[in-house]
Backbone as CSV, one residue per row, in Angstrom:
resi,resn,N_x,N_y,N_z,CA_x,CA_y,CA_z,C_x,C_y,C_z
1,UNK,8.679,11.037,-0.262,9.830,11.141,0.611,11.029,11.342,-0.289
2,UNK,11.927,12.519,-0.135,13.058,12.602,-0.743,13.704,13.914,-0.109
3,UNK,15.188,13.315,-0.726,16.319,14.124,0.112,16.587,14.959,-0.850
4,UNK,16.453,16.325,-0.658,16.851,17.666,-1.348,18.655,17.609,-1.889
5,UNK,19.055,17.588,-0.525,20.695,17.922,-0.081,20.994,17.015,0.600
6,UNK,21.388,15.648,0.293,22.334,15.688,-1.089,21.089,14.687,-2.183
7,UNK,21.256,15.229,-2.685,19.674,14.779,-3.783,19.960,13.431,-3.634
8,UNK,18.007,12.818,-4.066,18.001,11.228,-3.940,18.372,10.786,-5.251
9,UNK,18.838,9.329,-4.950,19.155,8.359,-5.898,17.503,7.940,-6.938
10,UNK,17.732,7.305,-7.934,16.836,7.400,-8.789,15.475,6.054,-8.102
11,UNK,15.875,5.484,-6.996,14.988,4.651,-6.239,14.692,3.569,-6.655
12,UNK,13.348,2.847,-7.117,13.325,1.717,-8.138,13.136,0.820,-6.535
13,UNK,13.399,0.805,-5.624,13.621,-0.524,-4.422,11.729,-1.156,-4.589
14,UNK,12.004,-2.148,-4.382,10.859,-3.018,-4.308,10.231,-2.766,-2.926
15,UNK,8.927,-3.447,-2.538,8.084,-2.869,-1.060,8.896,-4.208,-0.174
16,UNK,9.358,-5.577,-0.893,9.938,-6.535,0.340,11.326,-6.724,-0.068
17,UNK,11.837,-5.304,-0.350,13.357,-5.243,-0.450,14.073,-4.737,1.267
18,UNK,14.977,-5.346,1.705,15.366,-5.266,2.341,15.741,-3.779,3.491
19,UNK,15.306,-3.188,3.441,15.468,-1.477,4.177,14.394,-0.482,3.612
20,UNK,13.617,-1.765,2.802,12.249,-0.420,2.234,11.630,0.209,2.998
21,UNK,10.855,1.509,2.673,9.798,1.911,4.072,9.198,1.874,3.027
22,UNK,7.751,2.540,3.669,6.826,2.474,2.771,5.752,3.687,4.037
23,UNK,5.168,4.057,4.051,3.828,4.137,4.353,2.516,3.246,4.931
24,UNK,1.935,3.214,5.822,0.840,2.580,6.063,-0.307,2.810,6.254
25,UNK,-1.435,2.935,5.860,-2.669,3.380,6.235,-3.703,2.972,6.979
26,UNK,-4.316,2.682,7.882,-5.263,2.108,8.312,-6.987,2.233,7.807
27,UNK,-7.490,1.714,6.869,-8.893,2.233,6.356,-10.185,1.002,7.114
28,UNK,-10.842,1.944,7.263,-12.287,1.131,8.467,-13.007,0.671,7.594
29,UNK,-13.352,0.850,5.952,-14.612,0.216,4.993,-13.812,0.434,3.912
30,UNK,-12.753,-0.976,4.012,-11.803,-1.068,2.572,-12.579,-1.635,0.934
31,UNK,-13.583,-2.052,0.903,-13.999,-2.319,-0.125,-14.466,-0.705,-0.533
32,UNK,-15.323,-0.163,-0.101,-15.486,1.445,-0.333,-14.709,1.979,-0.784
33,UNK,-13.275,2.318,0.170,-12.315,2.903,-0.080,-11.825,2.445,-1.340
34,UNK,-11.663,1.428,-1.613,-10.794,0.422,-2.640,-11.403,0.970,-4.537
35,UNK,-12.779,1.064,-4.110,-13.852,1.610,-5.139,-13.259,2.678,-5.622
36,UNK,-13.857,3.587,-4.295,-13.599,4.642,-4.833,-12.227,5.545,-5.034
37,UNK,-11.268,5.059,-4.261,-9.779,5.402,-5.228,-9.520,4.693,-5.955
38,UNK,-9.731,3.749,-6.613,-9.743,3.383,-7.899,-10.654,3.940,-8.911
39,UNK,-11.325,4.702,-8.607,-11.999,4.723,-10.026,-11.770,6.866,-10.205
40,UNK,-10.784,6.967,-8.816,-10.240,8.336,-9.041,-8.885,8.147,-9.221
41,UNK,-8.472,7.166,-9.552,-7.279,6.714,-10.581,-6.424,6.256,-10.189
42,UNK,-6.217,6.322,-8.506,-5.766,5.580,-7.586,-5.330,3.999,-8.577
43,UNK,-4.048,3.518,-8.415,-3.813,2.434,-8.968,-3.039,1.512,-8.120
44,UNK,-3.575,0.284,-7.978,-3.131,-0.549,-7.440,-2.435,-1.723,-7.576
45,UNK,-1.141,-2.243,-6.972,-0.251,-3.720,-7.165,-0.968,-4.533,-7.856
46,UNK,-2.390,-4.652,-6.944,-2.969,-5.944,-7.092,-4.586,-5.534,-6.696
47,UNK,-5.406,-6.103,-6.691,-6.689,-6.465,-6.224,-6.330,-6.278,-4.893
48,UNK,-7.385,-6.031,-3.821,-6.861,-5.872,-2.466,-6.621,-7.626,-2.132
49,UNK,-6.012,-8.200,-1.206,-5.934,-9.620,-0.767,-5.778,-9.867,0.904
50,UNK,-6.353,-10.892,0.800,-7.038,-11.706,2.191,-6.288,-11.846,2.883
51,UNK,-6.016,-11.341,4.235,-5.506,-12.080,4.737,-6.022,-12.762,6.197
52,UNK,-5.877,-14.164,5.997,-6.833,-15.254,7.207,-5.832,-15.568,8.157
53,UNK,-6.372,-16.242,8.757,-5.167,-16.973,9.950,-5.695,-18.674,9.731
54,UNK,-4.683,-19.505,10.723,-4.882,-20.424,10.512,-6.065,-21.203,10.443
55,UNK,-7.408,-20.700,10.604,-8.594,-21.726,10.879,-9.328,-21.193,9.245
56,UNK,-8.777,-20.255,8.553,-9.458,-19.522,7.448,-10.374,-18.488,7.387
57,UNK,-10.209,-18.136,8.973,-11.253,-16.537,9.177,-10.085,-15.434,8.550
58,UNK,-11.273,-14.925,8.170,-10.819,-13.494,7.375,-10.297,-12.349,8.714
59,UNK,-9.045,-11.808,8.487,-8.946,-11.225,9.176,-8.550,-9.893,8.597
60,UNK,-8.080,-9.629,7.577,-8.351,-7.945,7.544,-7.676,-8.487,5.585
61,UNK,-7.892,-7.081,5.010,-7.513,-7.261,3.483,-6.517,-5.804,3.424
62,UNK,-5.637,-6.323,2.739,-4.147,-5.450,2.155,-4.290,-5.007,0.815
63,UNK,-3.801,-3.813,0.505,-3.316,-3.632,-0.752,-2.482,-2.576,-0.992
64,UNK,-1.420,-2.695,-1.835,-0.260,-1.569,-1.689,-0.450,-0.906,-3.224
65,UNK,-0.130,0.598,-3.012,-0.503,1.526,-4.335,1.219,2.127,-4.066
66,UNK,1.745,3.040,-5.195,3.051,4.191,-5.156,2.111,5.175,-4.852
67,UNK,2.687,6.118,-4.766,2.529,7.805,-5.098,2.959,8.009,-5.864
68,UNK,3.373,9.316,-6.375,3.701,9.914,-7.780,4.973,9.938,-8.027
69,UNK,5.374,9.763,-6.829,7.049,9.491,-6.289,7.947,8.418,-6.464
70,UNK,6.860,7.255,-6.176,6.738,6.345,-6.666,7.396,5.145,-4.903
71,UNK,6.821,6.300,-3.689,7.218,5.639,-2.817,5.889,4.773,-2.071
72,UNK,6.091,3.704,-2.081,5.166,2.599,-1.417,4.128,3.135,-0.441
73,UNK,2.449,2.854,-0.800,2.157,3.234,0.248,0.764,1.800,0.383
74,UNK,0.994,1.423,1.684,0.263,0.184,1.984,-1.190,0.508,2.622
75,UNK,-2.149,-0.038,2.463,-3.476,0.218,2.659,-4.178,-1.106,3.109
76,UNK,-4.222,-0.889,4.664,-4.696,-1.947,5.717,-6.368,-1.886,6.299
77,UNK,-7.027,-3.196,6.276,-8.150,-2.633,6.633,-8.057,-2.922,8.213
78,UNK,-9.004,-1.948,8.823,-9.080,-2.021,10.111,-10.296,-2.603,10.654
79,UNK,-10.241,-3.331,11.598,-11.156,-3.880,12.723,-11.590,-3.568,13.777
């Protein structure tokens, strides 16, 4: 994402900075997915991570990668 006219600022904003966007993806077999764009160089924040609700059931796993751009893009698993 970037503005031609009047060109973008040099960016740098964090993903829980205040007016960030980012991108979202929805993926159906995130350990797969997770594999195999990572090992096509795909690079990631972090390890993908859990997220449960209050009783400790697993309810879906997150993980956020840049683009080349270096604009946020979040990767949700779906149910």
């Amino acid at each position: 994402i970037q503005y031609i006219s009047p060109p973008s600022g040099p960016g740098g904003i964090e993903r829980n900075d205040l007016g960030a966007t980012h991108l979202a993806f929805f993926v159906e077999v995130f350990d797969k997915f997770y594999a195999d764009t990572s090992q096509r160089g795909l690079r990631f924040l972090s390890p993908p991570v859990e997220r449960r609700d209050d009783n400790g059931t697993l309810q879906r796993k997150v993980a956020y990668s840049q683009d080349p751009d270096g604009n946020w893009l979040e990767f949700i698993e779906a149910f």
